[in-house]
PyMOL Python script that loads the backbone (N, CA, C, O; Angstrom):
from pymol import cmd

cmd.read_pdbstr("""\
ATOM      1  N   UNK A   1      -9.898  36.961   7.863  1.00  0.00           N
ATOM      2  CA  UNK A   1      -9.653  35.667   8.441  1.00  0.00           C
ATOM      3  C   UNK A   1     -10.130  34.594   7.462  1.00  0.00           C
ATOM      4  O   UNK A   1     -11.190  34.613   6.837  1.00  0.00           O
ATOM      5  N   UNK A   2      -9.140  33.614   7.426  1.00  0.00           N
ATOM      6  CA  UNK A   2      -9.881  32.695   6.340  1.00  0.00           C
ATOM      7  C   UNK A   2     -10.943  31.449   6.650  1.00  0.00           C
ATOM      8  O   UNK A   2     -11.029  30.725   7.642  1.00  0.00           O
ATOM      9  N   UNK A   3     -11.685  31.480   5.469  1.00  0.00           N
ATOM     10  CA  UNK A   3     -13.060  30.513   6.424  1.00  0.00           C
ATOM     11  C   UNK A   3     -12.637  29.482   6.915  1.00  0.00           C
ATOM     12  O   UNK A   3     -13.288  29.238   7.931  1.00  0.00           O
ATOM     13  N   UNK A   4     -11.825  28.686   6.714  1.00  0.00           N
ATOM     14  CA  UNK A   4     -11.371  27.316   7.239  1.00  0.00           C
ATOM     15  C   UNK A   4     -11.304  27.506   8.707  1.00  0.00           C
ATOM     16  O   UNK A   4     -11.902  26.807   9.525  1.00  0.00           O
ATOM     17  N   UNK A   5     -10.566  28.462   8.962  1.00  0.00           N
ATOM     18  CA  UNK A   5     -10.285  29.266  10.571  1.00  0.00           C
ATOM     19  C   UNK A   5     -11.328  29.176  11.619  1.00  0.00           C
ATOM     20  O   UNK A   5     -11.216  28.752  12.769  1.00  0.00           O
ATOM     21  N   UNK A   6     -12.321  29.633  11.030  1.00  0.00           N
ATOM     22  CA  UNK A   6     -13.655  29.768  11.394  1.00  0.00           C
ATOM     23  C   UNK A   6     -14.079  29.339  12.706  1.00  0.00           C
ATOM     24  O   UNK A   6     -14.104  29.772  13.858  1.00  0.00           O
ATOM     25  N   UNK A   7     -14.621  27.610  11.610  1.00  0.00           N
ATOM     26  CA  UNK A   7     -15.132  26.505  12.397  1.00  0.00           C
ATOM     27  C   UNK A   7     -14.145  26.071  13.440  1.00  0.00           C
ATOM     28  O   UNK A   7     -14.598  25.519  14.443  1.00  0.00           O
ATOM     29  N   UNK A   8     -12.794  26.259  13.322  1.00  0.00           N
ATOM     30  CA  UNK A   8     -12.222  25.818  14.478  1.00  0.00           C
ATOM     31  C   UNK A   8     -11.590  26.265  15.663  1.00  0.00           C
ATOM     32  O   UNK A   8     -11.074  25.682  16.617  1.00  0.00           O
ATOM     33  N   UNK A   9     -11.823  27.858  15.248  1.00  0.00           N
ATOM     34  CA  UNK A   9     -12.200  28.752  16.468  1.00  0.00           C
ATOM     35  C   UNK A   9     -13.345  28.782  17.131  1.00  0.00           C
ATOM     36  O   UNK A   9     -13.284  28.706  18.358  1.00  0.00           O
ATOM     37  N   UNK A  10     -14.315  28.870  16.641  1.00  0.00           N
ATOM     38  CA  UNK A  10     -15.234  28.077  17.567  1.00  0.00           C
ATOM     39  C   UNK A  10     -15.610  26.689  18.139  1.00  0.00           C
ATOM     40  O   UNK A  10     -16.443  26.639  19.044  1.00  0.00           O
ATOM     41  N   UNK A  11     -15.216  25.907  17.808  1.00  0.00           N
ATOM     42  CA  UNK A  11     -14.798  24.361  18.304  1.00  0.00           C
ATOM     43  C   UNK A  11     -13.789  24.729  19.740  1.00  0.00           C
ATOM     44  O   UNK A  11     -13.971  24.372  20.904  1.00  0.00           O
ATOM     45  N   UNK A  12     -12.865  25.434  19.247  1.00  0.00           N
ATOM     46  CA  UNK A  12     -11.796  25.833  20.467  1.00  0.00           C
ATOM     47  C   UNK A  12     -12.582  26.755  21.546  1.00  0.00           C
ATOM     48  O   UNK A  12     -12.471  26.428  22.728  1.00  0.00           O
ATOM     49  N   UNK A  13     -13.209  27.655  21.284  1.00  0.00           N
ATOM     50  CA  UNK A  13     -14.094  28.895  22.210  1.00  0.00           C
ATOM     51  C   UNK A  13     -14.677  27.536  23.085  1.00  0.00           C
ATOM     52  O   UNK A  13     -14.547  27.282  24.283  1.00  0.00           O
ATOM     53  N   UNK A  14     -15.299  26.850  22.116  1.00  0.00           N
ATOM     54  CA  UNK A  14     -16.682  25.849  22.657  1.00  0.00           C
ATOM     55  C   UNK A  14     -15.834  24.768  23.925  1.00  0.00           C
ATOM     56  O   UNK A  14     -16.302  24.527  25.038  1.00  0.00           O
ATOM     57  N   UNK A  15     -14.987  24.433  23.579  1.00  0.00           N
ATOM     58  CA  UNK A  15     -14.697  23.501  24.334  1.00  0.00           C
ATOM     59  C   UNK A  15     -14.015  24.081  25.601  1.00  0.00           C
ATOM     60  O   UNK A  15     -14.007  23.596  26.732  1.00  0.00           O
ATOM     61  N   UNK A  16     -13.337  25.448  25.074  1.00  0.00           N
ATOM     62  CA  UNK A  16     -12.570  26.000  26.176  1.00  0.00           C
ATOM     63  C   UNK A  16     -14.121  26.561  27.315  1.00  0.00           C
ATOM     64  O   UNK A  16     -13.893  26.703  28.517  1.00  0.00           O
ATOM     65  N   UNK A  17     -14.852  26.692  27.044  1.00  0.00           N
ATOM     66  CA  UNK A  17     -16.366  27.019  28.142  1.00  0.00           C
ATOM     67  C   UNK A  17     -16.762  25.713  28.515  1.00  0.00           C
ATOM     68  O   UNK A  17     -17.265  25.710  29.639  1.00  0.00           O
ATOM     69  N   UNK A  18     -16.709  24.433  27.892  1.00  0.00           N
ATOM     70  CA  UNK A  18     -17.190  23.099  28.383  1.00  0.00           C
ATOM     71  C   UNK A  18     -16.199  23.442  30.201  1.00  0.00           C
ATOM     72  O   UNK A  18     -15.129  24.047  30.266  1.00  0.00           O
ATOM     73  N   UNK A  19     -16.903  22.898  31.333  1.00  0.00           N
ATOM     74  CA  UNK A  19     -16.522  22.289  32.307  1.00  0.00           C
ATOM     75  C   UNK A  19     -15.061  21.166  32.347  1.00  0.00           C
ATOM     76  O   UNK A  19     -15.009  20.383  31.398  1.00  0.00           O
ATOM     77  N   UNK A  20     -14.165  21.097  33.165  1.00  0.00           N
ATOM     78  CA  UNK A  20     -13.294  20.250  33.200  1.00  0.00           C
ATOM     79  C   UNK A  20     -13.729  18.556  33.094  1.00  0.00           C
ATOM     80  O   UNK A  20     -13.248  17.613  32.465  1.00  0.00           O
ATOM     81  N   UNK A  21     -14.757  18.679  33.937  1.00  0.00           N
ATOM     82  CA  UNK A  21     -15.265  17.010  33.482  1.00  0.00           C
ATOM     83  C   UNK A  21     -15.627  17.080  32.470  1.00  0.00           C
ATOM     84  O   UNK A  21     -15.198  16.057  31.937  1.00  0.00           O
ATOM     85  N   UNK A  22     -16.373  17.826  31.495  1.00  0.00           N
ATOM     86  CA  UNK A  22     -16.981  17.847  30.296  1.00  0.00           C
ATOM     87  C   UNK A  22     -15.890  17.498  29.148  1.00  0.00           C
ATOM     88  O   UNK A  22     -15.984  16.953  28.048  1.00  0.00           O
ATOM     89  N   UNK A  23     -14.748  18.083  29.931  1.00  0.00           N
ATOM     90  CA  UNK A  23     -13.759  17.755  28.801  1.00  0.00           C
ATOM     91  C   UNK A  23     -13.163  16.563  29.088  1.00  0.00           C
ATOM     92  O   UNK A  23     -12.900  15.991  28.030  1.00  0.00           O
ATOM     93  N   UNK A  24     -12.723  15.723  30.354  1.00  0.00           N
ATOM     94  CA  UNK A  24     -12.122  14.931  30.320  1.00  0.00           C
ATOM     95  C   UNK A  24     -13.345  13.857  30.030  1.00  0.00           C
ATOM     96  O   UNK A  24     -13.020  12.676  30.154  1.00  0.00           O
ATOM     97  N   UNK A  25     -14.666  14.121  29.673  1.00  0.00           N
ATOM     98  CA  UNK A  25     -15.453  13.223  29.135  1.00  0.00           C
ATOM     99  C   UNK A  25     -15.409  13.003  27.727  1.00  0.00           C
ATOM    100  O   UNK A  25     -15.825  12.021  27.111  1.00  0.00           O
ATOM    101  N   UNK A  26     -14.727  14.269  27.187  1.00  0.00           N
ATOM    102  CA  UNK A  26     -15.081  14.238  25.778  1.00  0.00           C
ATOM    103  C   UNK A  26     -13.759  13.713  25.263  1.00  0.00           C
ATOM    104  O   UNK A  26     -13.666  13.226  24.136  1.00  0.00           O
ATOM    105  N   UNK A  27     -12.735  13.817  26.097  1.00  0.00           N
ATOM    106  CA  UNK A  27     -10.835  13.204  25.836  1.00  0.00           C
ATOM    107  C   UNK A  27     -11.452  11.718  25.907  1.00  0.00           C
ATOM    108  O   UNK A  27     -11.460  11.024  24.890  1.00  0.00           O
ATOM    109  N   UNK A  28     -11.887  11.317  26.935  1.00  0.00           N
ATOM    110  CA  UNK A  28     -12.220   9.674  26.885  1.00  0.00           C
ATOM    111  C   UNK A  28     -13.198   8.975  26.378  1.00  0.00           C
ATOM    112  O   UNK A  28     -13.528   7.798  26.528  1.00  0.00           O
ATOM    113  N   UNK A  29     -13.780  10.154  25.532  1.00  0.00           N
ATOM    114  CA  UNK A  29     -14.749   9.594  24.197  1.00  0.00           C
ATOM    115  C   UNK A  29     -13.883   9.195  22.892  1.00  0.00           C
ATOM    116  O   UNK A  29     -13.877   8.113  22.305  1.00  0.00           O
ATOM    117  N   UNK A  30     -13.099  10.461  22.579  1.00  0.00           N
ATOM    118  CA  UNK A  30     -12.067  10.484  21.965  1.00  0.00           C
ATOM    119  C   UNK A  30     -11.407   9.019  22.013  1.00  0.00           C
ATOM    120  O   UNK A  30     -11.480   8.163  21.131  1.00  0.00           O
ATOM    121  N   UNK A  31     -10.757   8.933  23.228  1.00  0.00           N
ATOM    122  CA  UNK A  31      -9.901   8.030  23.314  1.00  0.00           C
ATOM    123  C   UNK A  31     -10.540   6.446  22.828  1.00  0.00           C
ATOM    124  O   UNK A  31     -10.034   5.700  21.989  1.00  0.00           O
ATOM    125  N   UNK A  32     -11.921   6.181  23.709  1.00  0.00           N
ATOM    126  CA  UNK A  32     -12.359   5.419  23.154  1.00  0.00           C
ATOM    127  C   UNK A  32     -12.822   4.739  21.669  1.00  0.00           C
ATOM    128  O   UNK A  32     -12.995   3.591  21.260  1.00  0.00           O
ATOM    129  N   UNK A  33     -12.922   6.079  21.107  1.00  0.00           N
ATOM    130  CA  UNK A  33     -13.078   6.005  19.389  1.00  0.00           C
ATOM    131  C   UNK A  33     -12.106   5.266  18.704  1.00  0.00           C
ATOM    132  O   UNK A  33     -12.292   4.378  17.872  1.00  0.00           O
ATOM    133  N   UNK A  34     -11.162   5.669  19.088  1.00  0.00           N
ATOM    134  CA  UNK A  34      -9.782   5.661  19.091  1.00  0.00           C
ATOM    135  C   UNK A  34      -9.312   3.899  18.757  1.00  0.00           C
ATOM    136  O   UNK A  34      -8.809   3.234  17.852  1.00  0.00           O
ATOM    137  N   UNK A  35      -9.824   3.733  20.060  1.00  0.00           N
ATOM    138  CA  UNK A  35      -9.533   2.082  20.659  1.00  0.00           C
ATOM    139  C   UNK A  35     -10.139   1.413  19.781  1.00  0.00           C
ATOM    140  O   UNK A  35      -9.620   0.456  19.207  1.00  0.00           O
ATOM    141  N   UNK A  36     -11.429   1.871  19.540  1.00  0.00           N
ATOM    142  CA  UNK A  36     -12.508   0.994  18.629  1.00  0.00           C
ATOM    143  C   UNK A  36     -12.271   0.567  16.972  1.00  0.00           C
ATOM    144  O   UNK A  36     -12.558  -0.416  16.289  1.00  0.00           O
ATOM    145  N   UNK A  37     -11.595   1.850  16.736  1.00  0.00           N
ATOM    146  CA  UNK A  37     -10.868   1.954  15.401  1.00  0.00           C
ATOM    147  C   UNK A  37     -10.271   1.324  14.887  1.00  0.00           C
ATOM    148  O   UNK A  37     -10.322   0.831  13.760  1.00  0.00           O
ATOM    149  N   UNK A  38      -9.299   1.240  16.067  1.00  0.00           N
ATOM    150  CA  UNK A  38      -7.881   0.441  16.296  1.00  0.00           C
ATOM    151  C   UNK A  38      -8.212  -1.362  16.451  1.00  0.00           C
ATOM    152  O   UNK A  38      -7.676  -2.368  15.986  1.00  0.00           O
ATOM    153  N   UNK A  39      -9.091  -1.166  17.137  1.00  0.00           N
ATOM    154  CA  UNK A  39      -9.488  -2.919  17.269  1.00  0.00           C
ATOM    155  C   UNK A  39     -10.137  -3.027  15.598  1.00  0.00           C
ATOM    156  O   UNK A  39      -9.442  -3.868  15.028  1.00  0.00           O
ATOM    157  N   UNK A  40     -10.990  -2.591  14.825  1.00  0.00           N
ATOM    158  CA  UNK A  40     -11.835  -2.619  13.920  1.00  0.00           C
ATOM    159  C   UNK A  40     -11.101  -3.142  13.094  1.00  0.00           C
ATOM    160  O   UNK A  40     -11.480  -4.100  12.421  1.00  0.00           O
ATOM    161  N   UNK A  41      -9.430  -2.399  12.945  1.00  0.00           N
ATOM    162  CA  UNK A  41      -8.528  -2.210  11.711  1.00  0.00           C
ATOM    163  C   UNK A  41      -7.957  -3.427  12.141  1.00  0.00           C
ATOM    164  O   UNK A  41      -8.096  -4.401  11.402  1.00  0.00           O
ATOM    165  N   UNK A  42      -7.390  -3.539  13.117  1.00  0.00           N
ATOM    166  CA  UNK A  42      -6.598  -4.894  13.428  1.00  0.00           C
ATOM    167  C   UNK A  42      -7.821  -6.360  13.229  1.00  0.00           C
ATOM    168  O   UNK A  42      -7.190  -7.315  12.775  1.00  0.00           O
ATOM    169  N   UNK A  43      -8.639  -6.553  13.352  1.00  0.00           N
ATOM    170  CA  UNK A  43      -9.381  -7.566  13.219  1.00  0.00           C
ATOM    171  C   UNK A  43      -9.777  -8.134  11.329  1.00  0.00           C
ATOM    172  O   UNK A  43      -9.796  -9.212  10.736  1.00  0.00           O
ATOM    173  N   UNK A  44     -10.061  -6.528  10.929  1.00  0.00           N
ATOM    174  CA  UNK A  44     -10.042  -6.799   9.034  1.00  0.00           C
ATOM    175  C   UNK A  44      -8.759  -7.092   8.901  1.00  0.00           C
ATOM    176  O   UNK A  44      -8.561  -8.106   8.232  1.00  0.00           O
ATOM    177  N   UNK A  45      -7.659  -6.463   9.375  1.00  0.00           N
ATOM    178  CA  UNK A  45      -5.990  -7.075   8.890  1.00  0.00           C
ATOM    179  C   UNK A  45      -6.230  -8.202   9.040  1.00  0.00           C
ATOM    180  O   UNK A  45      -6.440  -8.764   7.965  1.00  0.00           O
ATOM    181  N   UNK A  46      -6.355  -9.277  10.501  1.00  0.00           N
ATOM    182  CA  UNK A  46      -6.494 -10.433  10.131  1.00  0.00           C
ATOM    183  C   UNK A  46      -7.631 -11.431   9.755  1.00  0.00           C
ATOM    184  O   UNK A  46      -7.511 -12.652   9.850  1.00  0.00           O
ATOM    185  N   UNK A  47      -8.470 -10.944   9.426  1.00  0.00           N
ATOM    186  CA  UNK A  47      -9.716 -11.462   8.276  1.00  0.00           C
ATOM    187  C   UNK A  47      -8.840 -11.787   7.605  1.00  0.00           C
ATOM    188  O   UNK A  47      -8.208 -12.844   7.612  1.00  0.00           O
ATOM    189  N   UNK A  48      -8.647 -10.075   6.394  1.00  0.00           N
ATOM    190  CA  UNK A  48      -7.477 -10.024   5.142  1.00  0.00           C
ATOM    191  C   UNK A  48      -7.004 -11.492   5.212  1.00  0.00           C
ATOM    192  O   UNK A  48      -7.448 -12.515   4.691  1.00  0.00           O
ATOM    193  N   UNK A  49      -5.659 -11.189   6.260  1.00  0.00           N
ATOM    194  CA  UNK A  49      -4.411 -12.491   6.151  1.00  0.00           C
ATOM    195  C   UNK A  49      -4.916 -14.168   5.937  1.00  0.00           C
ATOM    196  O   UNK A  49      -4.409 -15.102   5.316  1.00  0.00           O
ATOM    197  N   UNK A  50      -6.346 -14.024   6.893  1.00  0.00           N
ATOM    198  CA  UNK A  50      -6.548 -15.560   7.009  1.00  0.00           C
ATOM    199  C   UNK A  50      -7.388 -15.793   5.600  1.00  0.00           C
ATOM    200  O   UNK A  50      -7.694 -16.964   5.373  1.00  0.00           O
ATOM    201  N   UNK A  51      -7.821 -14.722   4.559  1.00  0.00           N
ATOM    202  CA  UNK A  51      -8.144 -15.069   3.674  1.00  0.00           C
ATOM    203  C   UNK A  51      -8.007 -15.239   2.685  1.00  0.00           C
ATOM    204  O   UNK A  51      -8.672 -15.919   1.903  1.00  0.00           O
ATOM    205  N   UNK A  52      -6.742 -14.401   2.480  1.00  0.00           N
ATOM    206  CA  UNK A  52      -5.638 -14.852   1.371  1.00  0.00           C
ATOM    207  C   UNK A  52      -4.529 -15.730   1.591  1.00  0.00           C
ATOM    208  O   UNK A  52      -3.787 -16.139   0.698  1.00  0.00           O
ATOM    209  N   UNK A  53      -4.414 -16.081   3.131  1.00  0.00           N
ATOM    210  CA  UNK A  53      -3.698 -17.867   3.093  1.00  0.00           C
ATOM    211  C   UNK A  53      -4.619 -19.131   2.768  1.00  0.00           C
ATOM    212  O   UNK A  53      -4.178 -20.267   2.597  1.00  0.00           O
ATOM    213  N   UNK A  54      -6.064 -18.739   2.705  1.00  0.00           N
ATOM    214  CA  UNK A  54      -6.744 -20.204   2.325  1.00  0.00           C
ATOM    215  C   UNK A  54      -6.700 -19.601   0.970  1.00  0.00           C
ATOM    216  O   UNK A  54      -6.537 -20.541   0.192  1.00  0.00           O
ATOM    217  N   UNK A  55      -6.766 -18.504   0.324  1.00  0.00           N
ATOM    218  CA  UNK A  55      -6.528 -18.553  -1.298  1.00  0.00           C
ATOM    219  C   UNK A  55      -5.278 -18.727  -1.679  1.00  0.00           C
ATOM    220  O   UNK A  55      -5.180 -19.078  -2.855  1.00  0.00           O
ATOM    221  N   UNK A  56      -4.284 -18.606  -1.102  1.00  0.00           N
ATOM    222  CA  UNK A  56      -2.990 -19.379  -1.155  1.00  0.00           C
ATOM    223  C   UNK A  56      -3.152 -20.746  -1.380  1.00  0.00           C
ATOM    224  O   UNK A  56      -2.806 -21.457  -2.324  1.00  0.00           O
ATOM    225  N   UNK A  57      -3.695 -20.965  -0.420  1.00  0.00           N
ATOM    226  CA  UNK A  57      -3.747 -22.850  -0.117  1.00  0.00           C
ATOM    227  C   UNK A  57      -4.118 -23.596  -1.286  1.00  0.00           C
ATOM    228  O   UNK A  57      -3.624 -24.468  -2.001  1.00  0.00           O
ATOM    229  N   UNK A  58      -5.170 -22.927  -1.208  1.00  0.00           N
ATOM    230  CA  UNK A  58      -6.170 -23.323  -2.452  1.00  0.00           C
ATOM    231  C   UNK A  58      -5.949 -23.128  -4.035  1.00  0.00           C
ATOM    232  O   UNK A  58      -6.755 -23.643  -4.810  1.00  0.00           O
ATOM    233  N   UNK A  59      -4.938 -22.440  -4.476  1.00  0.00           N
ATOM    234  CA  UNK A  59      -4.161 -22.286  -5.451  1.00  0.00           C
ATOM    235  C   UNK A  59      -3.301 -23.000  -4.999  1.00  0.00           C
ATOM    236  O   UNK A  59      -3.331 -23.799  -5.935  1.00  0.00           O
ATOM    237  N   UNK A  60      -2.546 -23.399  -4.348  1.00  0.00           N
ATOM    238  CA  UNK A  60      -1.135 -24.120  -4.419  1.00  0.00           C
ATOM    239  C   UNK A  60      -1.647 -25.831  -4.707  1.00  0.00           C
ATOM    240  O   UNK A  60      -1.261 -26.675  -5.515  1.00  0.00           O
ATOM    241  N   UNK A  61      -2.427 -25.839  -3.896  1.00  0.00           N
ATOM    242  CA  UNK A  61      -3.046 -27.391  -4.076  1.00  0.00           C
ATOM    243  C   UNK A  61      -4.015 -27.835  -5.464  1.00  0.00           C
ATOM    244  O   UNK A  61      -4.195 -28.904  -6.048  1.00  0.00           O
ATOM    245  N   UNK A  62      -4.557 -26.358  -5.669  1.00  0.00           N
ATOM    246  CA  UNK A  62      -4.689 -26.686  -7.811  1.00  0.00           C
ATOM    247  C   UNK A  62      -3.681 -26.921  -8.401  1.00  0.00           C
ATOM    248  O   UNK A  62      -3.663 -27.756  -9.305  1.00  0.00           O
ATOM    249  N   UNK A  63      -2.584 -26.224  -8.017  1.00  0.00           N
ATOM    250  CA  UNK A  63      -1.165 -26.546  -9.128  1.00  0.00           C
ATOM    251  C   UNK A  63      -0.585 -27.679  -8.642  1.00  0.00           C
ATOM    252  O   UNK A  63       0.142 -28.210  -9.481  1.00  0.00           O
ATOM    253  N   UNK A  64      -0.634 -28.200  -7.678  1.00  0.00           N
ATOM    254  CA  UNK A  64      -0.314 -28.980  -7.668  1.00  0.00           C
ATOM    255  C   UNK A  64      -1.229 -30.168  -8.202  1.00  0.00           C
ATOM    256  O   UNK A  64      -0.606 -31.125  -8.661  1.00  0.00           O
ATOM    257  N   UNK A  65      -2.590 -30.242  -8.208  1.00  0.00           N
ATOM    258  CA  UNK A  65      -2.972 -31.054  -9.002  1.00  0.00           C
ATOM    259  C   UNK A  65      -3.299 -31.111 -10.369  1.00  0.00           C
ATOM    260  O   UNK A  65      -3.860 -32.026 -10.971  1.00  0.00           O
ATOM    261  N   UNK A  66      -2.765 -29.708 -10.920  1.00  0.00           N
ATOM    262  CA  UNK A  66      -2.651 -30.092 -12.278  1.00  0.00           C
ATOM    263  C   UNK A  66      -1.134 -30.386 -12.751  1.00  0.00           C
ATOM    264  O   UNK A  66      -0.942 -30.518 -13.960  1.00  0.00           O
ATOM    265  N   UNK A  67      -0.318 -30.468 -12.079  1.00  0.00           N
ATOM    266  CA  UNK A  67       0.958 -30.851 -12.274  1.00  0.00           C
ATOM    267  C   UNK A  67       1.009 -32.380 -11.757  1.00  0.00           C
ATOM    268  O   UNK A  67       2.192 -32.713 -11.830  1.00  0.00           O
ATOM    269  N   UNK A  68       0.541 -33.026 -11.461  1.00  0.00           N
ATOM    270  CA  UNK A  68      -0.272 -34.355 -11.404  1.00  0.00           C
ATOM    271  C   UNK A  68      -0.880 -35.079 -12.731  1.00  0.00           C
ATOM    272  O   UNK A  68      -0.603 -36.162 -13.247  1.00  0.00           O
ATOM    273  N   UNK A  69      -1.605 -34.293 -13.005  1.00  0.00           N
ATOM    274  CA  UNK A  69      -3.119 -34.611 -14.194  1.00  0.00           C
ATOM    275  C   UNK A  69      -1.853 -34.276 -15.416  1.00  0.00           C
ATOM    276  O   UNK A  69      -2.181 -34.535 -16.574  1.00  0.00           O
ATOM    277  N   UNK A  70      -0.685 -33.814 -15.227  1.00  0.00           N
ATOM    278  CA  UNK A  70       0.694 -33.502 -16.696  1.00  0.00           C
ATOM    279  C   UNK A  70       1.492 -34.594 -16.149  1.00  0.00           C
ATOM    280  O   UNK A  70       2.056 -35.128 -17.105  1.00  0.00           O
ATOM    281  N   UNK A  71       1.767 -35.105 -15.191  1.00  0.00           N
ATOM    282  CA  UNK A  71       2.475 -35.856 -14.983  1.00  0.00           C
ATOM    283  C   UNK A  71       2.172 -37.609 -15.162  1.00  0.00           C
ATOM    284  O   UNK A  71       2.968 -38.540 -15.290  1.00  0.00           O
ATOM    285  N   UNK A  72       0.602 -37.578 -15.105  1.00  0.00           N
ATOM    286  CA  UNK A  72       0.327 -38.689 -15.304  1.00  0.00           C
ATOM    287  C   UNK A  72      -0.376 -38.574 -17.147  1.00  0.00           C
ATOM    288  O   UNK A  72      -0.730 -39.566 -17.784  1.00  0.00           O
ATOM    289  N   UNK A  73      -0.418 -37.319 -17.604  1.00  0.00           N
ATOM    290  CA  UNK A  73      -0.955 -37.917 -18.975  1.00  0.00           C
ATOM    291  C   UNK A  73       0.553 -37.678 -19.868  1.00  0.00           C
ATOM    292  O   UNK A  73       0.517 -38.004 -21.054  1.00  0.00           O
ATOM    293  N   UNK A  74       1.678 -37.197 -19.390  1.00  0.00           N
ATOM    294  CA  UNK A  74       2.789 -37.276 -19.958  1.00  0.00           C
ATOM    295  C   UNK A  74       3.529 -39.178 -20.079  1.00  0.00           C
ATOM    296  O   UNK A  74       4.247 -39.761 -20.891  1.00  0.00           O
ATOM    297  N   UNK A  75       2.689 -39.646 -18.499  1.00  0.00           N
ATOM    298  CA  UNK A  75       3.201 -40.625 -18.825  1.00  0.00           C
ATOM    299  C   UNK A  75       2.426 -42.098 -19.652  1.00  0.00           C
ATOM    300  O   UNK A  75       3.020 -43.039 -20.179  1.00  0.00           O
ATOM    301  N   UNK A  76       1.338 -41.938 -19.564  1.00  0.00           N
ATOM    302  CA  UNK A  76       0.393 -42.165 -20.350  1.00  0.00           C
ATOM    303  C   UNK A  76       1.050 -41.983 -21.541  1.00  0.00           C
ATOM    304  O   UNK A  76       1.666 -42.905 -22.077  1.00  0.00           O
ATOM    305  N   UNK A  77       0.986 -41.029 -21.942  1.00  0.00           N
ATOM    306  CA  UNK A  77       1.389 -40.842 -23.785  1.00  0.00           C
ATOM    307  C   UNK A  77       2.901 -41.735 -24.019  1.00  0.00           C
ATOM    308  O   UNK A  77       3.361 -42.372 -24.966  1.00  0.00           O
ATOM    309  N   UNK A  78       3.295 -41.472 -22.894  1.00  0.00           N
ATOM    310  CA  UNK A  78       4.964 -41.991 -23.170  1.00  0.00           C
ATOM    311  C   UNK A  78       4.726 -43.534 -23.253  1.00  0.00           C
ATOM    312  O   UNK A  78       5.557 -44.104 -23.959  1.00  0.00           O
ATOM    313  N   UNK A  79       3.572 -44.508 -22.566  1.00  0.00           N
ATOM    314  CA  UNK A  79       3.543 -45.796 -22.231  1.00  0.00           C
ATOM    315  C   UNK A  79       2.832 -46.067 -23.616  1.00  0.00           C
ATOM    316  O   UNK A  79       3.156 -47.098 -24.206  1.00  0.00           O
ATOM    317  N   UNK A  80       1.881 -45.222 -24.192  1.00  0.00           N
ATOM    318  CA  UNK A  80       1.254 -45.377 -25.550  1.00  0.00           C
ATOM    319  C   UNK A  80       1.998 -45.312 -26.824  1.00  0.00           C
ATOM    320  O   UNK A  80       1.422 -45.417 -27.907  1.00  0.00           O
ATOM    321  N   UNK A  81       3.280 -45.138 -26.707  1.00  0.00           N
ATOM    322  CA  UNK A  81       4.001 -44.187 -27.608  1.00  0.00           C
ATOM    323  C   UNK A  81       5.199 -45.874 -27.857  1.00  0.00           C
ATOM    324  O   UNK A  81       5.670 -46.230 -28.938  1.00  0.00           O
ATOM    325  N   UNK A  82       5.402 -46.607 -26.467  1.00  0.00           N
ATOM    326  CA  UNK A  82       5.934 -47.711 -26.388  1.00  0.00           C
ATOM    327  C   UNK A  82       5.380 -48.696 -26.658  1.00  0.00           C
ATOM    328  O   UNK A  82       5.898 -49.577 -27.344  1.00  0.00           O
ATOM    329  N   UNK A  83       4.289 -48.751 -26.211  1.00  0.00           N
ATOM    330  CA  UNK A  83       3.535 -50.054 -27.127  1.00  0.00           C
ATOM    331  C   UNK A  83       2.928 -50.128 -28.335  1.00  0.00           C
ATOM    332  O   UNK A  83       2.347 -51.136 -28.737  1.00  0.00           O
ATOM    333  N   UNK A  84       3.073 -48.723 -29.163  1.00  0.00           N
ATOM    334  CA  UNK A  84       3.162 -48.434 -30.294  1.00  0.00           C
ATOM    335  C   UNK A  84       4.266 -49.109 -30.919  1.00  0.00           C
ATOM    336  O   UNK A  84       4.224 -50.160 -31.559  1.00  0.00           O
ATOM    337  N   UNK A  85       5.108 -48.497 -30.700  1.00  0.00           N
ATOM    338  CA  UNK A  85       6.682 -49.031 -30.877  1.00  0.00           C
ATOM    339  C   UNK A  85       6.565 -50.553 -30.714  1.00  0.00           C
ATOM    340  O   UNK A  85       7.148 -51.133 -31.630  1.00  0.00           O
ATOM    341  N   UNK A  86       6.071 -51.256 -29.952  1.00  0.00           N
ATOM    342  CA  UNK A  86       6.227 -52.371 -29.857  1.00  0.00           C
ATOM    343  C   UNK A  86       5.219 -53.286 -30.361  1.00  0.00           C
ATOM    344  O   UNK A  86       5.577 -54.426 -30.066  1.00  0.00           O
ATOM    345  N   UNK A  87       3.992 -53.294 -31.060  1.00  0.00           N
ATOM    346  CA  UNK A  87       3.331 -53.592 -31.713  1.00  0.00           C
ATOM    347  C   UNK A  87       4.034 -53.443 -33.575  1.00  0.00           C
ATOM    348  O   UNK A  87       3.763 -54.114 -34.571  1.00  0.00           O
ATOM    349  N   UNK A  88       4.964 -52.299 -33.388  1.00  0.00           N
ATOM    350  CA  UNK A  88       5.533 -52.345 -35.013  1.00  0.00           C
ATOM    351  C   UNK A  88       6.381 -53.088 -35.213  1.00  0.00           C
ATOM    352  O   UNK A  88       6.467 -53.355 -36.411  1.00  0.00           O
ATOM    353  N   UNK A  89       7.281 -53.713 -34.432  1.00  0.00           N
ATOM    354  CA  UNK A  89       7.912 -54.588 -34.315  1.00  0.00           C
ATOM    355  C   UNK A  89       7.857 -55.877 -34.315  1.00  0.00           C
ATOM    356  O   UNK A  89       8.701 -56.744 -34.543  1.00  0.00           O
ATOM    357  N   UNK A  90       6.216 -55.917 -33.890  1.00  0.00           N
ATOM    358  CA  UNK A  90       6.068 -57.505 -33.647  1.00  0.00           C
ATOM    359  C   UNK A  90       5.540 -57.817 -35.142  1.00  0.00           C
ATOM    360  O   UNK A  90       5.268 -58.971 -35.473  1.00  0.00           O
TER     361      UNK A  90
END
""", "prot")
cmd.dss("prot")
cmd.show_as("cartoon", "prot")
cmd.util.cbc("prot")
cmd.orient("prot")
């Protein structure tokens, strides 16, 4: 018989001698584990989500202000670049 077999023939012997309440105590332990798990996993999923939409946020609103800080020193250079121009002239 192979050892793996073992342990879970006796797990099965064991439970099959537990009492009927014993077992439907140990199904609704089970079950409860179960639930707890299930709530545990669903609550980090939305941790997760709500914490990579404020790192979303928070990256989108850097690019956007450095596409700002290019937009205003593009125009800067361009207004420097004209009164350059217009100082050679005069």
């Amino acid at each position: 018989m192979n050892k793996a077999l073992i342990p879970a023939l006796i797990a099965t012997l064991a439970l099959a001698a537990c009492s009927h309440k014993a077992q439907d105590e140990l199904g609704q332990a089970g079950n409860t584990m179960s639930a707890d798990a299930n709530a545990t996993m669903a609550k980090a999923s939305r941790d997760v989500d709500a914490a990579a939409d404020q790192a979303f946020g928070a990256a989108e609103n850097n690019m956007d202000k450095v596409g700002n800080v290019a937009a205003d020193a593009k125009d800067k250079a361009g207004q420097a670049l004209k009164d350059t121009g217009n100082e050679i002239q005069d």
